[in-house]
N, C-alpha and C positions, 0 to 999 in steps of 0.2 A: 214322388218323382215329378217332372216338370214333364209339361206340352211345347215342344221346341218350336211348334208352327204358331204360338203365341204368349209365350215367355209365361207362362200363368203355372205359379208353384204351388204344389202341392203337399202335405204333410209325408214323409216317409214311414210313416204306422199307421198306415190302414190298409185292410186288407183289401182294398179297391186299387191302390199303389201300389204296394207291395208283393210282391209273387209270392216269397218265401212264407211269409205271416199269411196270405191266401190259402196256400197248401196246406200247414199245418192245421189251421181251422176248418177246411174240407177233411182231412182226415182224421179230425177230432172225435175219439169217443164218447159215450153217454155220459160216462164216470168219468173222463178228463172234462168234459165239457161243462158237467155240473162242479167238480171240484175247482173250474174255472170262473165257471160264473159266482159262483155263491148264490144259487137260486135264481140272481136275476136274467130280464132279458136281454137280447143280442144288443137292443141298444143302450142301455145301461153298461154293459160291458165293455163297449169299445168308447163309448164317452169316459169312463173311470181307468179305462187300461191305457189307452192311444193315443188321447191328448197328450199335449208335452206339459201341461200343466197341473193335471192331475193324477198321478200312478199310483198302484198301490203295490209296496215289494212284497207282497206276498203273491199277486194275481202277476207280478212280471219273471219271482222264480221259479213258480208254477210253466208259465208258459215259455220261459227259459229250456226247462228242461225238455217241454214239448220239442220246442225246436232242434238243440240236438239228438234229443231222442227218434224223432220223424225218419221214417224209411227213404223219403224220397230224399230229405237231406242229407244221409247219411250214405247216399249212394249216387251222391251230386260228382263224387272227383274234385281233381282240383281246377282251379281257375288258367292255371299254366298250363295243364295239359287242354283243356277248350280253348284257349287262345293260338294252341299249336296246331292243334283241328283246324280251326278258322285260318288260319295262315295257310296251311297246304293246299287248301281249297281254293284260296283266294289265289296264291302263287301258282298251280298248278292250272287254273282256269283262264287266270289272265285276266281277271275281273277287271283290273285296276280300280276296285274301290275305294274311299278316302282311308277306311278301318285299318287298311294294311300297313298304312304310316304308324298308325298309331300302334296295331300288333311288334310290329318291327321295334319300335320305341321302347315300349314296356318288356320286350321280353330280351334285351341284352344281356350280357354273358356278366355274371355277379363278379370276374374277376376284376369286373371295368367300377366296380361299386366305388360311391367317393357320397361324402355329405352332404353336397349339392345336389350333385343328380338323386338323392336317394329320397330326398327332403321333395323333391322338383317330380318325384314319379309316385308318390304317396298323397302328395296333394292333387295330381291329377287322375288318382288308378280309379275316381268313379263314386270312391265311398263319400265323399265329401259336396259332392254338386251340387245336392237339396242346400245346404247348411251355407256354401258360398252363396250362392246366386240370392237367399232367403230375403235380405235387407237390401237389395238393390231393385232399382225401380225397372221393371220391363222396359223403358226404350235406355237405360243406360247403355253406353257404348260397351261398357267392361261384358255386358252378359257375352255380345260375342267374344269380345277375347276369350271368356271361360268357356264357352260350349266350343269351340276350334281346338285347346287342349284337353279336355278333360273326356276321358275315355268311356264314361258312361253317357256320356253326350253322342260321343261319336257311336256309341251303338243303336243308340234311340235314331240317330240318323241315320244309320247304314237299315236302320229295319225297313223307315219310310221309304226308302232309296226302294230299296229287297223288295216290299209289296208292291210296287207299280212296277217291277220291272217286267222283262219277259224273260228272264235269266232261264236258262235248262234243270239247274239245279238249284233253282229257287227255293224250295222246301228246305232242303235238305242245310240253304245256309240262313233261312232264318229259323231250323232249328235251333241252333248252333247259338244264333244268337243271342236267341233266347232263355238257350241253358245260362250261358253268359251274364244276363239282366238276372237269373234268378240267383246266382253264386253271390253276385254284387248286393244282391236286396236282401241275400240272407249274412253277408255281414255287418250290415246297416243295423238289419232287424238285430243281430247278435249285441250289436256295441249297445242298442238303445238298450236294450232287456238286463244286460250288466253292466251296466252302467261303467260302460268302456268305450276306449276305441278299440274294435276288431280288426285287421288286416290281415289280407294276402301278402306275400313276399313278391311283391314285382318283375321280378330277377331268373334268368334262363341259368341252372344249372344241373348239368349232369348226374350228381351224384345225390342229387334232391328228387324223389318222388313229388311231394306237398310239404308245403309252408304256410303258418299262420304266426302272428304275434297279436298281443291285446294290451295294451298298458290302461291301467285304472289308478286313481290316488282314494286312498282311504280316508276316513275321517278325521283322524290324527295329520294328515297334509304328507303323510308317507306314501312313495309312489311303486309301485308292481307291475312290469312286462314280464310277459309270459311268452315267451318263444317255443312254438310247438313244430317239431322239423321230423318228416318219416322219411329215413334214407334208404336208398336202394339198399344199400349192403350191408346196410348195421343196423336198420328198423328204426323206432321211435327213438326220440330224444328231445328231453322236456329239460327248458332251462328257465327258472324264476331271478329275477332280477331285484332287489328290495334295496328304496331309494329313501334313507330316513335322514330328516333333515337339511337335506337339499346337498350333503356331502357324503354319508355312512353308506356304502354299500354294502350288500349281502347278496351272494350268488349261492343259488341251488339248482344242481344238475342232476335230471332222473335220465336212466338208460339201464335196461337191461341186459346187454352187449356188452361183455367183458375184455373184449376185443377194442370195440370202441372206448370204453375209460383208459385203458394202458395207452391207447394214442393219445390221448387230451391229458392226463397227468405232465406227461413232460412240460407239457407247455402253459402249463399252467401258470408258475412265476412269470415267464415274460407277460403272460395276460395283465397279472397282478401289476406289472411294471408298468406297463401301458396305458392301465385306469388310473394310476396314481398319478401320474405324468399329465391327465386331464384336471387335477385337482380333487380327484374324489379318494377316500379313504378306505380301502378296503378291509372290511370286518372277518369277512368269513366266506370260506367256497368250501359249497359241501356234494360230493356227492350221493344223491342218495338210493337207495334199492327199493324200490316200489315195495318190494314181496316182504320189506321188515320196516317194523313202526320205530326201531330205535336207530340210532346211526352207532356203527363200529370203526375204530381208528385204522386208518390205512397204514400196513404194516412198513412199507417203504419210508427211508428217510428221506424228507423234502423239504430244502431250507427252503422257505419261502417266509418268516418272520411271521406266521401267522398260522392257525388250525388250520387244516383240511381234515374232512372224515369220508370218510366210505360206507 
């Protein structure tokens, strides 16, 4: 993470930076911690694990798993619901802190979503700061421009603001905050560990509990987003994206809500219509059932000029 009171950047994998990579290694057991280490010492470890230069995939799947596995991460919530905490707080108190611009910013209604704005609020939702600012010399003009937009900026500052103030409910909003820095730092830590970018869904919608997406390219130069969405009213829904050759597309949709598949079947052609109309060539959209290893054909007939399976 950076020091905003004197531009001096720091690596985002270590556990002195890092919240989320802090936590899980405080609640690291004997047997994680040796089957992490490989015998060696704490600093051995983190020289071979947290450089950017040297990692080893077996000591980052390892600690991969830690991460989602971890109690406190898995009981974090999402970053939209903290961000609406913080907002009530900040609205209802009258703070007029700078944060609320930027609360208000990132949490607009998804119906307003457009390629611009979507491009324009993913580059500034915080996961990126370390990696912008990184090559740029501390008095460059641009570091202000980027810590004015960019949202994990503005929380590092709303915190400094928070400790000097005499605010009443001072505590209680740079807990707040703080949840917020560690949701941020653990999908930092996430993207580094699988060799992804992780994100949150920036976007205020109703019928969305939590949102995540991750896109990775493979070895082969084949590209993979994963969109993971838990809805109020229809529960999980996992959707894989597979990008081969920079035109072949492949869609796989998991959901167990059979409610939800009869809604997305209709519309599925015009989906199809839509990606082809970008140039890309659609292969395949499958949905698939968690609970079986094979796919079965969807008995309904649906010209779409291509499989579908269920």
């Amino acid at each position: 993470m950076i020091q905003l009171n004197t531009g001096k950047l720091q690596t985002i994998v270590l556990p002195s930076t890092n919240k989320a990579l802090a936590r899980v290694l405080q609640e690291l057991s004997p047997e994680k911690f040796a089957q992490l280490s490989q015998a060696k010492d704490l600093s051995s470890i983190l020289n071979s694990i947290f450089k950017e230069s040297a990692t080893s995939e077996l000591q980052n799947q390892t600690l991969l798993e830690l991460l989602k596995n971890n109690p406190t991460m898995k009981e974090l919530g999402s970053i939209k619901s903290t961000m609406k905490e913080l907002l009530f707080f900040l609205q209802n108190d009258k703070q007029n802190l700078p944060i609320e611009k930027h609360l208000q910013s990132m949490l607009s209604d998804i119906k307003n979503i457009d390629d611009k704005t979507l491009k324009t609020k993913l580059e500034n939702s915080g996961l990126f700061l370390e990696s912008k600012l990184k090559n740029l010399n501390a008095q460059d003009a641009k570091i202000q421009e980027l810590l004015s937009n960019d949202f994990k900026a503005a929380l590092l500052k709303t915190k400094q603001e928070l400790e000097s103030s005499l605010l009443p409910n001072k505590t209680q909003l740079l807990n707040i905050v703080d949840k917020l820095s560690l949701q941020i730092d653990y999908y930092q830590l996430l993207s580094h560990l699988s060799n992804a970018s992780a994100m949150y869904i920036p976007y205020d919608f109703d019928a969305l509990e939590d949102g995540s997406f991750s896109v990775k390219k493979d070895k082969n130069g084949a590209y993979f987003c994963d969109i993971e969405l838990n809805l109020k009213e229809y529960g999980e829904l996992r959707i894989r994206l597979g990008l081969f050759e920079k035109k072949f597309l492949n869609i796989n949709v998991t959901t167990q809500n059979q409610e939800l598949k009869n809604l997305l079947l209709p519309d599925i052609k015009e989906l199809k219509e839509q990606l082809t109309s970008t140039g890309l060539l659609v292969q395949d959209i499958r949905f698939i059932d968690p609970n079986e290893t094979k796919y079965t054909q969807e008995t309904k007939d649906i010209d779409l000029g291509f499989e579908v399976k269920i």
